[in-house]
MIMAR-931809 format. One record per atom (N, C-alpha, C): x, y, z; residue number from 1; residue in one letter; atom name. Coordinates in nm, 2 decimals. Each point is the difference from the previous one (the first is absolute). Layout:
BEGIN
<site><X>X</X><Y>Y</Y><Z>Z</Z><i>NUM</i><aa>A</aa><at>CA</at></site>
...
END
This chain:
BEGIN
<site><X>1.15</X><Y>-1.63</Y><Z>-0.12</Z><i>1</i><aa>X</aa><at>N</at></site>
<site><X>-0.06</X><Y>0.08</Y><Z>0.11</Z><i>1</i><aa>X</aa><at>CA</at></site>
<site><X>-0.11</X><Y>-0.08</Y><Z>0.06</Z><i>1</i><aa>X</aa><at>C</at></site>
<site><X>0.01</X><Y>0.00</Y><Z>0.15</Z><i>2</i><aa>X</aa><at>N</at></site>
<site><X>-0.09</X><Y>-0.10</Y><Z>0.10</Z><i>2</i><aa>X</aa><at>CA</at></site>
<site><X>-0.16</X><Y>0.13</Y><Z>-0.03</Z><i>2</i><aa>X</aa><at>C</at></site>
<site><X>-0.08</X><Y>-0.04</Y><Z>-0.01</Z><i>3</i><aa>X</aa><at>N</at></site>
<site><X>-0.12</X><Y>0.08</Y><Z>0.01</Z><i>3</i><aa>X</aa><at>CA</at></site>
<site><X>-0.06</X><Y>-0.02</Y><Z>0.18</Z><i>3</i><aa>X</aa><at>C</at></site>
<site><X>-0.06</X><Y>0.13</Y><Z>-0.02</Z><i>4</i><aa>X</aa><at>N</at></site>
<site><X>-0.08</X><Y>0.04</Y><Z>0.16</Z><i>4</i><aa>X</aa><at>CA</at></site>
<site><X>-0.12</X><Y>-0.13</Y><Z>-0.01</Z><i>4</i><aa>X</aa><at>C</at></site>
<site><X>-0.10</X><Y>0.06</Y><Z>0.10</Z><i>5</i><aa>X</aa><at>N</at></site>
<site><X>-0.15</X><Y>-0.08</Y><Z>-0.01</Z><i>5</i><aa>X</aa><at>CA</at></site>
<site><X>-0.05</X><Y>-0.01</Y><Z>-0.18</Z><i>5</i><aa>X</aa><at>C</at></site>
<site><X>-0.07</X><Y>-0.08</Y><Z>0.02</Z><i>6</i><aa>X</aa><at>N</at></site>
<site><X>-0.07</X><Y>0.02</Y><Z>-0.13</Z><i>6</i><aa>X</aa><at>CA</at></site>
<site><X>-0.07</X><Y>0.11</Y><Z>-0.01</Z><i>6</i><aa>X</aa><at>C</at></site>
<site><X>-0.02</X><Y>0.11</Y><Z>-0.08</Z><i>7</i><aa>X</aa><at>N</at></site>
<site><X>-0.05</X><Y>0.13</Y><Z>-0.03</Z><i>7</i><aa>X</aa><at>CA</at></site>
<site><X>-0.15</X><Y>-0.04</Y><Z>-0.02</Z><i>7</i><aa>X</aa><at>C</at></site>
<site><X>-0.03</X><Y>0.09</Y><Z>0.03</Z><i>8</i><aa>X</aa><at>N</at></site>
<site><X>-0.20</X><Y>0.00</Y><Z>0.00</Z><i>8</i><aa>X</aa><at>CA</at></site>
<site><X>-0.03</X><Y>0.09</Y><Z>-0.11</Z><i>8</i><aa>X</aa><at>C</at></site>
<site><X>0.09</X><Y>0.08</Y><Z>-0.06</Z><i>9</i><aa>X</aa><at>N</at></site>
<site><X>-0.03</X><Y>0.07</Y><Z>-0.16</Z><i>9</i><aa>X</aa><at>CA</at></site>
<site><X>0.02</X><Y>-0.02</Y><Z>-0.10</Z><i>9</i><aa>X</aa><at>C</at></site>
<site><X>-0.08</X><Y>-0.01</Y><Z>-0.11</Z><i>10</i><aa>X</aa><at>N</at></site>
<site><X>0.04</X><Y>0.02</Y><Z>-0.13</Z><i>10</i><aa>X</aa><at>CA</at></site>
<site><X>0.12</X><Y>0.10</Y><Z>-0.03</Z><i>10</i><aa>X</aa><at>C</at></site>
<site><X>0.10</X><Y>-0.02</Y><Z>-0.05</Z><i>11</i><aa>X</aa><at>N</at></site>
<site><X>0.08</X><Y>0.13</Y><Z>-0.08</Z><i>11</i><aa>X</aa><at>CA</at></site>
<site><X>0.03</X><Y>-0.01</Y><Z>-0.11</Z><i>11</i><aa>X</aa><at>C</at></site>
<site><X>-0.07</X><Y>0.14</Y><Z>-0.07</Z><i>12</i><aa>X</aa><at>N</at></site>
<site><X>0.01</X><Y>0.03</Y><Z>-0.15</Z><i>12</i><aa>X</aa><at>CA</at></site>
<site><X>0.11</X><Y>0.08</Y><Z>-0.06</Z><i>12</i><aa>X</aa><at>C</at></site>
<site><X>0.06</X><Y>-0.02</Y><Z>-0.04</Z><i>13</i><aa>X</aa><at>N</at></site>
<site><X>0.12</X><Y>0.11</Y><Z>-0.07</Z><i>13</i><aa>X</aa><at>CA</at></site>
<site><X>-0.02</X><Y>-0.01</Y><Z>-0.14</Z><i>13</i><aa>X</aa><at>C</at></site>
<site><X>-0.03</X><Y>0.16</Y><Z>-0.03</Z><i>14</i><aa>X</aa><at>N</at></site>
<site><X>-0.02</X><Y>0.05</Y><Z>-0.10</Z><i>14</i><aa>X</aa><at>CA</at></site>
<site><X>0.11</X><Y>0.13</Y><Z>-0.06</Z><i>14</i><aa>X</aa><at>C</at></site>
<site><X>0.06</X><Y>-0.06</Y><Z>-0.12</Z><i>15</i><aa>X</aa><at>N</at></site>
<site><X>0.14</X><Y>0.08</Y><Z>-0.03</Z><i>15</i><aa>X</aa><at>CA</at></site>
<site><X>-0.11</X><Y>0.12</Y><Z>-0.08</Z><i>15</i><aa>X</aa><at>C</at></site>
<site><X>0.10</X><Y>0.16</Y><Z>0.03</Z><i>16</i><aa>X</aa><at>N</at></site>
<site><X>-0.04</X><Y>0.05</Y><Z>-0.05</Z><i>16</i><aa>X</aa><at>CA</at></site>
<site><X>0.11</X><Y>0.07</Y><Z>-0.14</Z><i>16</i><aa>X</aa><at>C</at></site>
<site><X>-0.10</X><Y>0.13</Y><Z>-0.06</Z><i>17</i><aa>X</aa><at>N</at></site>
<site><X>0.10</X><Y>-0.01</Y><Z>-0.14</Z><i>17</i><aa>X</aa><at>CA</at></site>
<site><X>0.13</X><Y>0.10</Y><Z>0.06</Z><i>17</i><aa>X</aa><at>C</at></site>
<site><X>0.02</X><Y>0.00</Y><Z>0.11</Z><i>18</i><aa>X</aa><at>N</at></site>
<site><X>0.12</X><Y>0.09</Y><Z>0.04</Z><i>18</i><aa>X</aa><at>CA</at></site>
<site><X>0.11</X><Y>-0.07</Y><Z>0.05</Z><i>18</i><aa>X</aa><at>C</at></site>
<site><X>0.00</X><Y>-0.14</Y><Z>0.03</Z><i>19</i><aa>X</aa><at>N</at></site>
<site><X>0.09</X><Y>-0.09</Y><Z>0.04</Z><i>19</i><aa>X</aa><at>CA</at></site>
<site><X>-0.05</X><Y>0.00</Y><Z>0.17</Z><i>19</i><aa>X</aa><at>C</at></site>
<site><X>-0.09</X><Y>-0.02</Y><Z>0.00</Z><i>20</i><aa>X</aa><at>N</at></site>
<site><X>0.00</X><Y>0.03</Y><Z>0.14</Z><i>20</i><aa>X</aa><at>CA</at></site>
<site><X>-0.13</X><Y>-0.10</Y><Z>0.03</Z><i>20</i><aa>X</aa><at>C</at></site>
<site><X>-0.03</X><Y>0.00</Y><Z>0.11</Z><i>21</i><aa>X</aa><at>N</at></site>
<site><X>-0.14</X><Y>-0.11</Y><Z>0.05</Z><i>21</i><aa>X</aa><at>CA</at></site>
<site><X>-0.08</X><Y>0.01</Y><Z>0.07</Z><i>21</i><aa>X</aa><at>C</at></site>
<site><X>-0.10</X><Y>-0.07</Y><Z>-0.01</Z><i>22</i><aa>X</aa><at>N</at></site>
<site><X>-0.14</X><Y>0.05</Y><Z>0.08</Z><i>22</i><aa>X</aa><at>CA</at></site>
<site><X>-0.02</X><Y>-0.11</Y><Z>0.06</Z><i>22</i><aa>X</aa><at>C</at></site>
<site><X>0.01</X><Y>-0.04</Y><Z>0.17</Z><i>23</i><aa>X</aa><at>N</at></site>
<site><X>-0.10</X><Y>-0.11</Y><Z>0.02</Z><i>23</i><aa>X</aa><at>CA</at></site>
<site><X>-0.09</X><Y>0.00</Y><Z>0.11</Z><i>23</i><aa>X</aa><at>C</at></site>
<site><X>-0.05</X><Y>-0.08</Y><Z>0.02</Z><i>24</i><aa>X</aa><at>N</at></site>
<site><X>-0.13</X><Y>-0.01</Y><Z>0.07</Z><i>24</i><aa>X</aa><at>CA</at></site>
<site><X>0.05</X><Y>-0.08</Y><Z>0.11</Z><i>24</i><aa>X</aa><at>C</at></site>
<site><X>-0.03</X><Y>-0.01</Y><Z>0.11</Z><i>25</i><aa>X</aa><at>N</at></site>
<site><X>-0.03</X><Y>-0.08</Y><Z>0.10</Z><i>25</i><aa>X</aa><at>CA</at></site>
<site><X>-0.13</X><Y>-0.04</Y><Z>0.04</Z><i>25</i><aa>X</aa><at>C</at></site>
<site><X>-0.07</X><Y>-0.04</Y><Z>0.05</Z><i>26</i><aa>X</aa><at>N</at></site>
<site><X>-0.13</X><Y>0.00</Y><Z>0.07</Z><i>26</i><aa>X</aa><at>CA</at></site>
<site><X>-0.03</X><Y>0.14</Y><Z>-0.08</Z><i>26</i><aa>X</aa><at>C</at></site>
<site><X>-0.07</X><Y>0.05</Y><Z>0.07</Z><i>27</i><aa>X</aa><at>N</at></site>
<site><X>-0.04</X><Y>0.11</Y><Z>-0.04</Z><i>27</i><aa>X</aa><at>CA</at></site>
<site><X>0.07</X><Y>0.15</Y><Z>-0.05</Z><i>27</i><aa>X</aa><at>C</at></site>
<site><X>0.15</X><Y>-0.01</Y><Z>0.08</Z><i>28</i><aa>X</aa><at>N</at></site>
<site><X>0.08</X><Y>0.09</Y><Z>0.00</Z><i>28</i><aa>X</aa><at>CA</at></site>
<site><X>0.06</X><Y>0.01</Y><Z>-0.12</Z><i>28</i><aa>X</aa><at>C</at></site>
<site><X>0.05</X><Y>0.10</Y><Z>-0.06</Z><i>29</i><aa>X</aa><at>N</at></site>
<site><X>0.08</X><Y>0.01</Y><Z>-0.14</Z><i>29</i><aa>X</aa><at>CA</at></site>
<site><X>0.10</X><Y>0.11</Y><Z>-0.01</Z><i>29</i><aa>X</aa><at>C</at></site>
<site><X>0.07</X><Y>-0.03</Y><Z>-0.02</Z><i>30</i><aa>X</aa><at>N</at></site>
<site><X>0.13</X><Y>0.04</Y><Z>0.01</Z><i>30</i><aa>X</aa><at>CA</at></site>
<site><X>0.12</X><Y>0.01</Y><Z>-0.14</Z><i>30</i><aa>X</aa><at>C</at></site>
<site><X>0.11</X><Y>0.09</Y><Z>0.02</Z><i>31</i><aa>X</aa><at>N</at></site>
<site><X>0.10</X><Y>0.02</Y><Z>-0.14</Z><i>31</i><aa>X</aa><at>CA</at></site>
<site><X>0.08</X><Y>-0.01</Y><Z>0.00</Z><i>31</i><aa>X</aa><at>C</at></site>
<site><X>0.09</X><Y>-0.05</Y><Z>-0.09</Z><i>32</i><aa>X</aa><at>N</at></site>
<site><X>0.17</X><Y>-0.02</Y><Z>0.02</Z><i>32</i><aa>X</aa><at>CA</at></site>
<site><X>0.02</X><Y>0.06</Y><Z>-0.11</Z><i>32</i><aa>X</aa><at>C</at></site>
<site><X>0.14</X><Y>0.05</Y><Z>0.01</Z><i>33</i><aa>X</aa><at>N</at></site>
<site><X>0.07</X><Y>0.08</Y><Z>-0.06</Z><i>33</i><aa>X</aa><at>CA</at></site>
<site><X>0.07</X><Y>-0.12</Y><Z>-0.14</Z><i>33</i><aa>X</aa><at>C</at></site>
<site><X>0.01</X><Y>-0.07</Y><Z>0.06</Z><i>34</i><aa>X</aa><at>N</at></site>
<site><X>0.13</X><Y>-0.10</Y><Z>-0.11</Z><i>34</i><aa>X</aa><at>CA</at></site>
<site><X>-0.06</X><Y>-0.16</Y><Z>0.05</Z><i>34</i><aa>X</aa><at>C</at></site>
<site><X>0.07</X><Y>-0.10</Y><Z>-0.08</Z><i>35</i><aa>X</aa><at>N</at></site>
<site><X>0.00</X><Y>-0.10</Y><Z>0.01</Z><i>35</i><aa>X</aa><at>CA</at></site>
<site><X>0.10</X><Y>-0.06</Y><Z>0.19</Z><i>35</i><aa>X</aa><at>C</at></site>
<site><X>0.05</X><Y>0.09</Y><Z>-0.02</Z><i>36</i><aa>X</aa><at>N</at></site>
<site><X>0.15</X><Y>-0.05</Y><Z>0.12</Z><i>36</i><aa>X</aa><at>CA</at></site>
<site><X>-0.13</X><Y>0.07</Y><Z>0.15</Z><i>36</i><aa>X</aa><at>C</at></site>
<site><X>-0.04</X><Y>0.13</Y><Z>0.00</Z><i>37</i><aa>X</aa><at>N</at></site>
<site><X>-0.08</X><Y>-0.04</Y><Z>0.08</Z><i>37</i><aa>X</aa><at>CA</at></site>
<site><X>-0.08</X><Y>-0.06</Y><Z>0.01</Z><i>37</i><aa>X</aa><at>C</at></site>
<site><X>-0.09</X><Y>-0.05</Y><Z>-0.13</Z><i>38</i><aa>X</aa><at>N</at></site>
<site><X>-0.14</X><Y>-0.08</Y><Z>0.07</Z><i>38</i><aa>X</aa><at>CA</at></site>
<site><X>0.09</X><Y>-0.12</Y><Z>0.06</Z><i>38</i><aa>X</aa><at>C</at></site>
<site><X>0.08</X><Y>-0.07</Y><Z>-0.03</Z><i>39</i><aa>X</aa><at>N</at></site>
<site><X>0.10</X><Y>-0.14</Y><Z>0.00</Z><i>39</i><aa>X</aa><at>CA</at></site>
<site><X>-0.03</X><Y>0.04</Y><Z>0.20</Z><i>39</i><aa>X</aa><at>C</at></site>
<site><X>0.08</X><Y>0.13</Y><Z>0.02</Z><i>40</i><aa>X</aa><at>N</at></site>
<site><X>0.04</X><Y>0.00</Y><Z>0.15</Z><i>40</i><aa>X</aa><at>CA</at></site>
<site><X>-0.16</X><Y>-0.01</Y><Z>0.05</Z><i>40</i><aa>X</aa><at>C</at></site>
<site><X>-0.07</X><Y>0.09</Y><Z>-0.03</Z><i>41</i><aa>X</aa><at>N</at></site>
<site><X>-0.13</X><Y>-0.01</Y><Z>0.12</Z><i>41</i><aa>X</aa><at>CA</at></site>
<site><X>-0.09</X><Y>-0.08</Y><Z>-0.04</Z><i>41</i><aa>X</aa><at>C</at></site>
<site><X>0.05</X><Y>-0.13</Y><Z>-0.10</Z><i>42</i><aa>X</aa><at>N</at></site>
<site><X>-0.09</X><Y>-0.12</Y><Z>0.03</Z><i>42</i><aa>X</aa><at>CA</at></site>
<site><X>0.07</X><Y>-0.13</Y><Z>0.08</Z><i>42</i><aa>X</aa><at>C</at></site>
<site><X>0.10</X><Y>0.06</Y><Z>-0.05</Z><i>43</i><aa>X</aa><at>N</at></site>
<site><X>0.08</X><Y>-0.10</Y><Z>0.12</Z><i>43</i><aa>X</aa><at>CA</at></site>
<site><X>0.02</X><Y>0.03</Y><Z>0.15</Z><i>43</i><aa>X</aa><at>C</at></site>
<site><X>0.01</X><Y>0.12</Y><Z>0.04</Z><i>44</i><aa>X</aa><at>N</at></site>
<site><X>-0.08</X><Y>0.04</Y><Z>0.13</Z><i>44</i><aa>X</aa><at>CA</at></site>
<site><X>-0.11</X><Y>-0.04</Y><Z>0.03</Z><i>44</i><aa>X</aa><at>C</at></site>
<site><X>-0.08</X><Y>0.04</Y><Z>-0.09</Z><i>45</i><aa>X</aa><at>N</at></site>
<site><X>-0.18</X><Y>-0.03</Y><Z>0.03</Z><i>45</i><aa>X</aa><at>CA</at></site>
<site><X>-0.01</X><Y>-0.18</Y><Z>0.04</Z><i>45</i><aa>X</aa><at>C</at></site>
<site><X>0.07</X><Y>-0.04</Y><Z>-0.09</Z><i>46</i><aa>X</aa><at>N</at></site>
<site><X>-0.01</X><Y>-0.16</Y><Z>-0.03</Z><i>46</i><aa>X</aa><at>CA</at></site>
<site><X>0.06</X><Y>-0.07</Y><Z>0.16</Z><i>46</i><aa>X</aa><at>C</at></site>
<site><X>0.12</X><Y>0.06</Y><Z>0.05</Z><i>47</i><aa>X</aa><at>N</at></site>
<site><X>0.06</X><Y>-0.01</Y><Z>0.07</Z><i>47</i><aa>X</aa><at>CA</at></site>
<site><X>-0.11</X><Y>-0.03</Y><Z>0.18</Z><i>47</i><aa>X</aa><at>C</at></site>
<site><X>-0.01</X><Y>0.11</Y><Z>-0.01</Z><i>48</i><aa>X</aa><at>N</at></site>
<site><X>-0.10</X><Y>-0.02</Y><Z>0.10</Z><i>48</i><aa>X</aa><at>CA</at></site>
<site><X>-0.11</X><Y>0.10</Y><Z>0.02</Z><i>48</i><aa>X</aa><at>C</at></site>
<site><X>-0.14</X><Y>-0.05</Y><Z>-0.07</Z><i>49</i><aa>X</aa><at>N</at></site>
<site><X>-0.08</X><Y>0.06</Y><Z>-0.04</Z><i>49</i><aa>X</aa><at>CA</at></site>
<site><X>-0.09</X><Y>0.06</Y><Z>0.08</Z><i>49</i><aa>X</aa><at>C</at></site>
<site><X>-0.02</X><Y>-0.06</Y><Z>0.08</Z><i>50</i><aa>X</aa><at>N</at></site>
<site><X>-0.08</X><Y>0.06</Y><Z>0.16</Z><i>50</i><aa>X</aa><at>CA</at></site>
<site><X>0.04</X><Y>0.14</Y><Z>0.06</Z><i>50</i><aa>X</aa><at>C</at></site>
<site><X>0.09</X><Y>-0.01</Y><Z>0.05</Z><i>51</i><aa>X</aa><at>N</at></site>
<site><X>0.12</X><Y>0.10</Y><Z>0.04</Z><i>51</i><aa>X</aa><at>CA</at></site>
<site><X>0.00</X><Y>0.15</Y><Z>-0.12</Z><i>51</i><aa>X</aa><at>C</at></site>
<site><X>0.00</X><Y>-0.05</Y><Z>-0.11</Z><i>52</i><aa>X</aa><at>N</at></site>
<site><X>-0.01</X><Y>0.13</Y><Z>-0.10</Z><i>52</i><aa>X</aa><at>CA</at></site>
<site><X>-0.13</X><Y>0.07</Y><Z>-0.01</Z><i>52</i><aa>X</aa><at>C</at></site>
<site><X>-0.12</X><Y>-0.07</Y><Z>0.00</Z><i>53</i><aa>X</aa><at>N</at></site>
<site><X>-0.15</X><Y>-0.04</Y><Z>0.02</Z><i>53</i><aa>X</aa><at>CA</at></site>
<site><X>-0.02</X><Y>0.13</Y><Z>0.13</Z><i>53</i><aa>X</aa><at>C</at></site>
<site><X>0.04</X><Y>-0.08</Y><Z>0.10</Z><i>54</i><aa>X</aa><at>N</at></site>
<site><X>-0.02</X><Y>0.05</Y><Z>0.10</Z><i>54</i><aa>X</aa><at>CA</at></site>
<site><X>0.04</X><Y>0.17</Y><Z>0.04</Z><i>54</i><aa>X</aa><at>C</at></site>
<site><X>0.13</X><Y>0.01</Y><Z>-0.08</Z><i>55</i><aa>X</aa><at>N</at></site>
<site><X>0.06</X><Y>0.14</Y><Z>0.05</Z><i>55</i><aa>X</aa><at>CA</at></site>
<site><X>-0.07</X><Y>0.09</Y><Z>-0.17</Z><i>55</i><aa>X</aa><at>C</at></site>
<site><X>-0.03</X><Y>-0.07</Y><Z>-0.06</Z><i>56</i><aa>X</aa><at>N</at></site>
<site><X>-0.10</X><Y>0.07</Y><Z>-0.11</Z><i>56</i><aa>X</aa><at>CA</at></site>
<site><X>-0.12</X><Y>0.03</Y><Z>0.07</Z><i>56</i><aa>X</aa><at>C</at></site>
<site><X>-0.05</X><Y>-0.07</Y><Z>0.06</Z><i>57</i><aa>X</aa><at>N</at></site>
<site><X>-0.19</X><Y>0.03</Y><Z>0.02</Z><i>57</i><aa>X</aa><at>CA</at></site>
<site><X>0.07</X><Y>0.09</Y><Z>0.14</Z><i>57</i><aa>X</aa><at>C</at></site>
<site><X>0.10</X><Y>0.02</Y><Z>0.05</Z><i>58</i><aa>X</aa><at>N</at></site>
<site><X>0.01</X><Y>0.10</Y><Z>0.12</Z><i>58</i><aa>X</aa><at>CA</at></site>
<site><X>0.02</X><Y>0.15</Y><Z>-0.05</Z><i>58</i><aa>X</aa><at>C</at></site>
<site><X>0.11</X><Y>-0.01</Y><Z>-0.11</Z><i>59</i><aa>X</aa><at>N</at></site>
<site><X>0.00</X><Y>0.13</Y><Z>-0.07</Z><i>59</i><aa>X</aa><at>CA</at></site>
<site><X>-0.13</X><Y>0.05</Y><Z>-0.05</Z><i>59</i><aa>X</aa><at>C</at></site>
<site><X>-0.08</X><Y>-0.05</Y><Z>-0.06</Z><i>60</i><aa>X</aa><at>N</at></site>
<site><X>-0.16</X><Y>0.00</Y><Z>-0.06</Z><i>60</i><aa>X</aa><at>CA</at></site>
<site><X>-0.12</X><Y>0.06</Y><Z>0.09</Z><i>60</i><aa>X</aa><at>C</at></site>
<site><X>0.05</X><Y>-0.07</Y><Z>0.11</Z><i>61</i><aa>X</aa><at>N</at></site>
<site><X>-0.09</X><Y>-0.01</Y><Z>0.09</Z><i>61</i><aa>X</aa><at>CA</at></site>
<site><X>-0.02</X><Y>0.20</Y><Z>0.02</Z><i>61</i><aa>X</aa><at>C</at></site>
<site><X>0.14</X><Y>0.02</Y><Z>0.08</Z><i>62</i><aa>X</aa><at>N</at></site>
<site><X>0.07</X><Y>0.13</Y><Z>0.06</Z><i>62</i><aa>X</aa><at>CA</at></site>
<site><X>-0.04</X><Y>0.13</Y><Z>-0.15</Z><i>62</i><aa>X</aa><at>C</at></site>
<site><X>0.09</X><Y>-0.03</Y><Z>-0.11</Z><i>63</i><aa>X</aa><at>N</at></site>
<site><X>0.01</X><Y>0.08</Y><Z>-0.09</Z><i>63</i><aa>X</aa><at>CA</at></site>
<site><X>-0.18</X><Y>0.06</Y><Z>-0.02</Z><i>63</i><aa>X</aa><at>C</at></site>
<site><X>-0.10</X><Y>-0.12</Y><Z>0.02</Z><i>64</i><aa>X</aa><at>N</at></site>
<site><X>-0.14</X><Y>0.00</Y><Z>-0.03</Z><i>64</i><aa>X</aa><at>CA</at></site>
<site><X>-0.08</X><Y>0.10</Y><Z>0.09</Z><i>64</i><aa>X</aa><at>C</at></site>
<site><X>0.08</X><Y>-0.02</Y><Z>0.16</Z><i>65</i><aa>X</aa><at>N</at></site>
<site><X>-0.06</X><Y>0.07</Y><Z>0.09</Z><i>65</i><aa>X</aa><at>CA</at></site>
<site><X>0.02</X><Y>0.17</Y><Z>-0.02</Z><i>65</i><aa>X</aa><at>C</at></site>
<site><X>0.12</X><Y>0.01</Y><Z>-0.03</Z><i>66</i><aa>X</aa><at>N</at></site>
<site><X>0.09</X><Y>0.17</Y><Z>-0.02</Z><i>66</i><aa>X</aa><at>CA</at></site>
<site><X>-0.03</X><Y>0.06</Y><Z>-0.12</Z><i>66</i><aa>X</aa><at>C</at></site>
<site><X>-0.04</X><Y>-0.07</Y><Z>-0.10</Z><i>67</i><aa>X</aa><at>N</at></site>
<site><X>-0.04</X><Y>0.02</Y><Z>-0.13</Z><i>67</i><aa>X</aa><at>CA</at></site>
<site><X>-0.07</X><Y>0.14</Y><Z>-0.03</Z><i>67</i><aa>X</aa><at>C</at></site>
<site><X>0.00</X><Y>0.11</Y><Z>-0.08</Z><i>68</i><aa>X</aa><at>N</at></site>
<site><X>-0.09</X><Y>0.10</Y><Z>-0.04</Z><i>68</i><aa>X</aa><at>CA</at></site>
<site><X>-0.06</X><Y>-0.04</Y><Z>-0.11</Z><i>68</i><aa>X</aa><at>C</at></site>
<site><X>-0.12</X><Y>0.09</Y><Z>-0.03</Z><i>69</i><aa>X</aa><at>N</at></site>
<site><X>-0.09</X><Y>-0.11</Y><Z>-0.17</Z><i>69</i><aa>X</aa><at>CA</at></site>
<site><X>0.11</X><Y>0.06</Y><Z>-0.07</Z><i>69</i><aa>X</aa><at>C</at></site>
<site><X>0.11</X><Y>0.12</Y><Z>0.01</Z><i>70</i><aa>X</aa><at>N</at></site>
<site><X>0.08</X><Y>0.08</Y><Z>-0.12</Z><i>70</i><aa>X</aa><at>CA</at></site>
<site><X>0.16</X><Y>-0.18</Y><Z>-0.05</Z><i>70</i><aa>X</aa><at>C</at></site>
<site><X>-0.02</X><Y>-0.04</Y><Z>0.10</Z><i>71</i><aa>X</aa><at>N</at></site>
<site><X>0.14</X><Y>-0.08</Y><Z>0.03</Z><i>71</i><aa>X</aa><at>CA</at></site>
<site><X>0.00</X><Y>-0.08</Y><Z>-0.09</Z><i>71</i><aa>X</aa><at>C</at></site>
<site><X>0.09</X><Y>-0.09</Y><Z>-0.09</Z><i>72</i><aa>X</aa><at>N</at></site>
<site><X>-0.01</X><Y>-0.13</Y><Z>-0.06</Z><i>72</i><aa>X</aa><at>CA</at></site>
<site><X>0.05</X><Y>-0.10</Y><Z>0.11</Z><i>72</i><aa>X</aa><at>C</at></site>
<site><X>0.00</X><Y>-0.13</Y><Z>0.00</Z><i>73</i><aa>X</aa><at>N</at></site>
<site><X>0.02</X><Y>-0.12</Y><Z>0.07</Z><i>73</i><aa>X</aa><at>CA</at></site>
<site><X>0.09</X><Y>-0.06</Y><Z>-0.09</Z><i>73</i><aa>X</aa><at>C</at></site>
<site><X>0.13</X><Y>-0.01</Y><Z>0.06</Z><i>74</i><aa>X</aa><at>N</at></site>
<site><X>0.03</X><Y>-0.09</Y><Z>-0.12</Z><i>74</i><aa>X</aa><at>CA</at></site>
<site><X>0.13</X><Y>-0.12</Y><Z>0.10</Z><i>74</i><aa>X</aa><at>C</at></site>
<site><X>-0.06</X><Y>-0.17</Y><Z>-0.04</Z><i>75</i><aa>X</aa><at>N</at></site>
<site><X>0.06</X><Y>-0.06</Y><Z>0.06</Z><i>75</i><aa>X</aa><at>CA</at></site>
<site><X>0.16</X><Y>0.00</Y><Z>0.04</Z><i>75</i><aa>X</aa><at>C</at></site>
<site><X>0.02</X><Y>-0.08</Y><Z>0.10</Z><i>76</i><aa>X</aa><at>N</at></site>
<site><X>0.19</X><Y>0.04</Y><Z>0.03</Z><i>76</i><aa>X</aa><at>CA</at></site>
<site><X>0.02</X><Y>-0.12</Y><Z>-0.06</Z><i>76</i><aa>X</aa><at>C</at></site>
<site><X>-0.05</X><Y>-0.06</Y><Z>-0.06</Z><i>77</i><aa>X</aa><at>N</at></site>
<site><X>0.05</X><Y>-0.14</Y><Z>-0.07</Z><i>77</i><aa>X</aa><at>CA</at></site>
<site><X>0.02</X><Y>-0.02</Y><Z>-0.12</Z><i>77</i><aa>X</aa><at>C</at></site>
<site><X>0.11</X><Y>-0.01</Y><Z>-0.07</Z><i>78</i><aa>X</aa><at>N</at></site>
<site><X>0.11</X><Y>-0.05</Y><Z>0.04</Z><i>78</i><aa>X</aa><at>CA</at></site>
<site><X>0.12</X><Y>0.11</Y><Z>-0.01</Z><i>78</i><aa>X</aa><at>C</at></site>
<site><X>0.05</X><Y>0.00</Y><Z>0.06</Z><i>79</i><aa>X</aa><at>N</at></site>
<site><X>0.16</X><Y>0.10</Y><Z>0.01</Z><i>79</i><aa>X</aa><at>CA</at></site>
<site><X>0.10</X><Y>-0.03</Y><Z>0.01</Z><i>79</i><aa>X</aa><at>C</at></site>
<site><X>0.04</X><Y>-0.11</Y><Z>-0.07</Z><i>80</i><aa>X</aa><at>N</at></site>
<site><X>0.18</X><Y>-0.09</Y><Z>-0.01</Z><i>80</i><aa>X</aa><at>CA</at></site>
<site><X>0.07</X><Y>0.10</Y><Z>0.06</Z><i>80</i><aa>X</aa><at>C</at></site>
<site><X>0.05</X><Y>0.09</Y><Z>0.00</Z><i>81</i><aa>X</aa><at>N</at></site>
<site><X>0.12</X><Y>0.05</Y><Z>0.11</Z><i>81</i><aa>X</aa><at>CA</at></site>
<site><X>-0.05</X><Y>0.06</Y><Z>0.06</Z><i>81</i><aa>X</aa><at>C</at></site>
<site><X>-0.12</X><Y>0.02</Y><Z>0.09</Z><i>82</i><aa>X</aa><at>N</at></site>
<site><X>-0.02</X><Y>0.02</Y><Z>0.14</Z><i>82</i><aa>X</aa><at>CA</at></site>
<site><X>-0.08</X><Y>-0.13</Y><Z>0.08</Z><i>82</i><aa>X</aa><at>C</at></site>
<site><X>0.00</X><Y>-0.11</Y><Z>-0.08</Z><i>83</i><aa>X</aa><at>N</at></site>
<site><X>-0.08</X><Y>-0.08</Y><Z>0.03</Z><i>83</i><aa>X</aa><at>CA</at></site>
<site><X>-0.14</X><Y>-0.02</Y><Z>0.02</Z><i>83</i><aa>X</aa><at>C</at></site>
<site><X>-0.02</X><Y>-0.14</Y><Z>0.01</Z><i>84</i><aa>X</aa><at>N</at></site>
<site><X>-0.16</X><Y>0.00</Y><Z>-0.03</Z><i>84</i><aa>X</aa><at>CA</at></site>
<site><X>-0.04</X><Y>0.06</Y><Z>0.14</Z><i>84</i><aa>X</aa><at>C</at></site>
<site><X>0.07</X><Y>-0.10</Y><Z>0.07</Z><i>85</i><aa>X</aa><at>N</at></site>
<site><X>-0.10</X><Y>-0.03</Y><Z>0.18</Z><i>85</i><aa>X</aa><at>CA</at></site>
<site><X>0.07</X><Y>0.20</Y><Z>0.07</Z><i>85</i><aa>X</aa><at>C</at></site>
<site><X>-0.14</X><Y>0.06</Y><Z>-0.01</Z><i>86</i><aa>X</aa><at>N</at></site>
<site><X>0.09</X><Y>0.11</Y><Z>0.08</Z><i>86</i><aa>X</aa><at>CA</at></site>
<site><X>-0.06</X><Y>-0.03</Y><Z>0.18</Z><i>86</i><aa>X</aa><at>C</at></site>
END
């Protein structure tokens, strides 16, 4: 796999005891269901990481503005079959 820019984040992946994973981006932290998705939405991420970045901090941005204190927030990243970039 050809990699995007060089990424400006640390990322941590942390397995959890359910078969499933925790990781971190920058600041952002996020879950996968299985090994086969984290596989997909780091290779998306990896792929071209600006572009994922960018339509992340737009959903954040928007969801932040509309938000109620009752609401949770919870990232769109990552979603192997809807994709990352929405």
């Amino acid at each position: 796999m050809e990699l995007g820019r060089i990424i400006n984040h640390k990322i941590i992946i942390e397995p959890t005891d359910n078969k499933g994973f925790c990781v971190r981006v920058g600041c952002g932290k996020f879950v996968f269901n299985n090994i086969n998705d984290l596989q997909q939405g780091l290779k998306e991420y990896l792929s071209n990481p600006e572009e994922i970045e960018k339509d992340y901090n737009k959903i954040q941005t928007t969801e932040c503005e509309t938000a109620s204190e009752s609401k949770v927030l919870v990232p769109p990243f990552p979603s192997p079959s809807q994709g990352l970039a929405r």
